[in-house]
DRENPAPA-143815 format. One record per residue (C-alpha): residue number from 1; residue in one letter; x, y, z. Coordinates in steps of 0.25 Angstrom, whole numbers. Example, Ala and Ser with C-alpha at 12.3 -4.5 7.8 and 13.67 -1.06 7.14 Angstrom:
! DRENPAPA-143815
> 1,a,49,-18,31 $
> 2,s,55,-4,29 $
END
This chain:
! DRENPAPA-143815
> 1,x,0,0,0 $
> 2,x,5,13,-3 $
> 3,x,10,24,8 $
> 4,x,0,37,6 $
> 5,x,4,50,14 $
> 6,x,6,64,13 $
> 7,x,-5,73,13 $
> 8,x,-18,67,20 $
> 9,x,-12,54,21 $
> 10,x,-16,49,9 $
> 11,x,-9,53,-2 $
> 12,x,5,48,-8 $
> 13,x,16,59,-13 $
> 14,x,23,55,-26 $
> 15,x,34,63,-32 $
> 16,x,37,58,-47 $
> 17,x,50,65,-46 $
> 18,x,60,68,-34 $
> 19,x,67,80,-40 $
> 20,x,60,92,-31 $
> 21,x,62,102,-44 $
> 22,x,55,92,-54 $
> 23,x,43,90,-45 $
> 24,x,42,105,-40 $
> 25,x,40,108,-56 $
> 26,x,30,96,-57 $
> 27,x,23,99,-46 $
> 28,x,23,115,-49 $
> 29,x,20,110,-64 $
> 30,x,9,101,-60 $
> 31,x,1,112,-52 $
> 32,x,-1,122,-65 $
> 33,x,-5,108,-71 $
> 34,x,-16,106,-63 $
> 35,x,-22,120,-65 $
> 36,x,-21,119,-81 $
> 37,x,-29,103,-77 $
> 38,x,-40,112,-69 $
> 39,x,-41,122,-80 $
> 40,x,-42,111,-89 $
> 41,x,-53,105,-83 $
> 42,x,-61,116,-82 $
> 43,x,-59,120,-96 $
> 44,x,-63,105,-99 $
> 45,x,-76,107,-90 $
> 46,x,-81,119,-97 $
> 47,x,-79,113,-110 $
> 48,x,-68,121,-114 $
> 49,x,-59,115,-124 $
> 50,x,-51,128,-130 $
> 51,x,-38,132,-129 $
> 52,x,-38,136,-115 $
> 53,x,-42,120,-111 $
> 54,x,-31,114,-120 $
> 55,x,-22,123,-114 $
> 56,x,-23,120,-100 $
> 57,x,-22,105,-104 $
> 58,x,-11,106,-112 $
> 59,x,-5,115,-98 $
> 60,x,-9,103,-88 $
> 61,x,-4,91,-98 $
> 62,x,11,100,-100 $
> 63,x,12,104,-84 $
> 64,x,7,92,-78 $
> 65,x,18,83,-84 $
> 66,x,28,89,-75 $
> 67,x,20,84,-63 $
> 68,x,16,71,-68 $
> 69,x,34,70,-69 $
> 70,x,36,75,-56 $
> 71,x,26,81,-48 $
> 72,x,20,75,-36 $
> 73,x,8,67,-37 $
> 74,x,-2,64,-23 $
> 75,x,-9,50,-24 $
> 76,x,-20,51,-15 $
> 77,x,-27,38,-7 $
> 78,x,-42,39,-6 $
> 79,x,-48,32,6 $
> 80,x,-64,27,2 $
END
């Protein structure tokens, strides 16, 4: 069985690189991807498919690979 901590207990921290510089970058990276995701989404909601959409896709495909290299990612166990 795996070991969860961290926050709440319940979670397990993994670090796809241990070069602090590299994962500052991802994780700096990977927050400005997830804004372009949101923008996305609500784009994608409204029905909007423009320029504007495409744009802040192509932005979270482009920023979010630093972080899928060497950001940290959060697995989180759900208890039922």
């Amino acid at each position: 069985m795996e070991e969860f901590d961290g926050f709440l207990s319940n979670s397990k921290k993994i670090q796809k690189t241990r070069i602090l510089p590299l994962r500052w970058i991802g994780n700096f990276l990977g927050g400005y991807a997830g804004n372009h995701l949101v923008k996305c989404f609500d784009y994608d909601e409204d029905g909007k498919h423009g320029f504007a959409y495409k744009y802040h896709a192509k932005m979270w495909k482009y920023l979010n690979k630093p972080y899928e290299w060497w950001g940290t990612y959060y697995i989180v166990k759900v208890n039922k």
